[in-house]
C-alpha positions as a printed Julia matrix, in Angstrom:
157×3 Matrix{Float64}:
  59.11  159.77  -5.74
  59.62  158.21  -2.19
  62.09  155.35  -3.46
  64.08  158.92  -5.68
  64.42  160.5   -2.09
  65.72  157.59  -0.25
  68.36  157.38  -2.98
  69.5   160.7   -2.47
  69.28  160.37   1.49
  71.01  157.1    1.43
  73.91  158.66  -1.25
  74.48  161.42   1.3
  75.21  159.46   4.19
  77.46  157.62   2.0
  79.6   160.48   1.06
  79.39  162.55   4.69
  80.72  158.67   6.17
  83.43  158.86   3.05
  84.36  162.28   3.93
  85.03  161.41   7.39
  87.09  158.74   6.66
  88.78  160.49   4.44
  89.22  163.33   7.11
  90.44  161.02   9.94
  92.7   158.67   8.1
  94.42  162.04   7.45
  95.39  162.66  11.01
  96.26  159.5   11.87
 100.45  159.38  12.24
 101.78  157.0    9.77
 102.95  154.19  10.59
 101.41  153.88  14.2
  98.57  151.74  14.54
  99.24  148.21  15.09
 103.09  149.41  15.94
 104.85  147.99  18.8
 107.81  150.69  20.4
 110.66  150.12  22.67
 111.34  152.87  24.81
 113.25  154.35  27.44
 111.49  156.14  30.47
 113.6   158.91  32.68
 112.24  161.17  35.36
 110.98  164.29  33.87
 112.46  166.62  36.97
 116.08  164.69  37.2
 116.41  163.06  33.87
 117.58  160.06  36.0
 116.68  156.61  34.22
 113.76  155.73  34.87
 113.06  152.31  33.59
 112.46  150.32  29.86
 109.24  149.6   28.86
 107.46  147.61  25.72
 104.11  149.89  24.26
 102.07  148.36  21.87
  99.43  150.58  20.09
  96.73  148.57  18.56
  94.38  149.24  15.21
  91.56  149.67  17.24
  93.23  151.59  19.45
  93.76  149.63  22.09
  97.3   149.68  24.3
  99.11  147.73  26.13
 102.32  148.36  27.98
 104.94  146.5   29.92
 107.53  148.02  31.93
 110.8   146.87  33.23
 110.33  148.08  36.61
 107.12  146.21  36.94
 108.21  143.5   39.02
 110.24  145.46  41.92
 112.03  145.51  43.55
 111.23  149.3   44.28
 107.65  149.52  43.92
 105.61  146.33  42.49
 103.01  146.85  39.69
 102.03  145.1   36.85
 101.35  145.82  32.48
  99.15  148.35  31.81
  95.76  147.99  29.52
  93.9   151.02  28.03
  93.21  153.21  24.64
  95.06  155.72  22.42
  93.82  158.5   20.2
  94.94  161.07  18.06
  95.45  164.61  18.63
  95.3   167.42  16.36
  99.31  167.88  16.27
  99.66  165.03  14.53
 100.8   162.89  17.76
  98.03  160.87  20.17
  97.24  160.42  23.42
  96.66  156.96  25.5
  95.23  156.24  28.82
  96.31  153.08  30.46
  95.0   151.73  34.11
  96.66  149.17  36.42
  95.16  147.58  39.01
  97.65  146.65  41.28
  99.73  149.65  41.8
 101.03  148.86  45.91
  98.73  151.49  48.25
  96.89  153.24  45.81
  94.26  150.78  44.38
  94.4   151.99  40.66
  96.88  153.72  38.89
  96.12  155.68  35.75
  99.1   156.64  33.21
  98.13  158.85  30.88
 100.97  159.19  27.8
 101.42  162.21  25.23
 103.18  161.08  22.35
 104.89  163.06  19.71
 105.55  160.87  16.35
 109.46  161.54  15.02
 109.73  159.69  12.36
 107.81  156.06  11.21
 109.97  154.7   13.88
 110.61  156.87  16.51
 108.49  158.41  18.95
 109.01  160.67  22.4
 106.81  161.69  24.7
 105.49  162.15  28.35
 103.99  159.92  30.85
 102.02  161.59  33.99
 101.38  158.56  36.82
  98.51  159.38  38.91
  97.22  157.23  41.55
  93.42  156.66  42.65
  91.74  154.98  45.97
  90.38  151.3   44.06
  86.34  152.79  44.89
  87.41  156.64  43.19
  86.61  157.01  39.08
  89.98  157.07  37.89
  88.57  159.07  34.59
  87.57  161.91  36.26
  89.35  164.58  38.37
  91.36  164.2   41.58
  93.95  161.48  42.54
  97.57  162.21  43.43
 100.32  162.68  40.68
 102.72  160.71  42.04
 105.53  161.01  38.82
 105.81  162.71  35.65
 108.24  160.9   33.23
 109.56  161.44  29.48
 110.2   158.64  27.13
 112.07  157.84  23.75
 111.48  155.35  21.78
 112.12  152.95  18.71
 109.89  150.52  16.39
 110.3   147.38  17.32
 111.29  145.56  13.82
 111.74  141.78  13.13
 114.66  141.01  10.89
């Protein structure tokens, strides 16, 4: 009787784990996970231009991103390392950190995307800066830009 209800306990964690896959693969955007975008970044107050920057969205949601801008001559910071997610309207999230942002000690970016099309995307970017000893998850720190951002699929011939 013992081995009959470990069969039917195991079978059941079997199908809940199915049904969750099931269930998230479902919200994931098509198309994004191990994509690689090319965008273009303008100030979200004076639509100026902004810089170009390189986002890479790994399957296990990891990111990376490399910006144009990231070498000066303005301000000097470098690419940016964190984790995507998605969010229930069918776009995701990310949260990237860098390190050496110039007088702040970490800066966080934290990205909204909205999925156009299996090779477009848009979105926001929010830059908010943190003293290097502060928790740059939690609350505080100083906005210092808000930006938008279009961009396409990077595609190999």
């Amino acid at each position: 009787l013992s081995m009959k209800r470990t069969l039917i306990v195991l079978t059941g964690f079997v199908l809940a784990f199915c049904g969750y896959i099931a269930l998230y693969a479902q919200n994931l955007p098509s198309g994004v996970a191990g994509a690689t975008y090319i965008t273009t970044i303008t100030d979200a107050t004076t639509g100026a231009f902004s810089s170009r920057s390189v986002m890479t969205l790994h399957p296990d949601h990891s990111m990376v991103a490399v910006d144009s801008a990231q070498g000066g001559p303005g301000v000097n910071f470098s690419s940016q390392l964190g984790s995507w997610r998605t969010s229930p309207n069918a776009g995701l999230t990310a949260r990237t950190f860098d390190f050496s942002f110039p007088n702040a000690g970490i800066a966080r970016v934290d990205y909204n995307f909205t999925i156009i099309s299996g090779s477009q995307v848009a979105g926001t970017i929010t830059l908010t800066v943190f003293a290097i000893n502060a928790d740059p998850q939690g609350d505080g720190g100083t906005v210092i830009g808000n930006f938008n951002f279009t961009g396409n699929r990077v595609t190999v011939p």
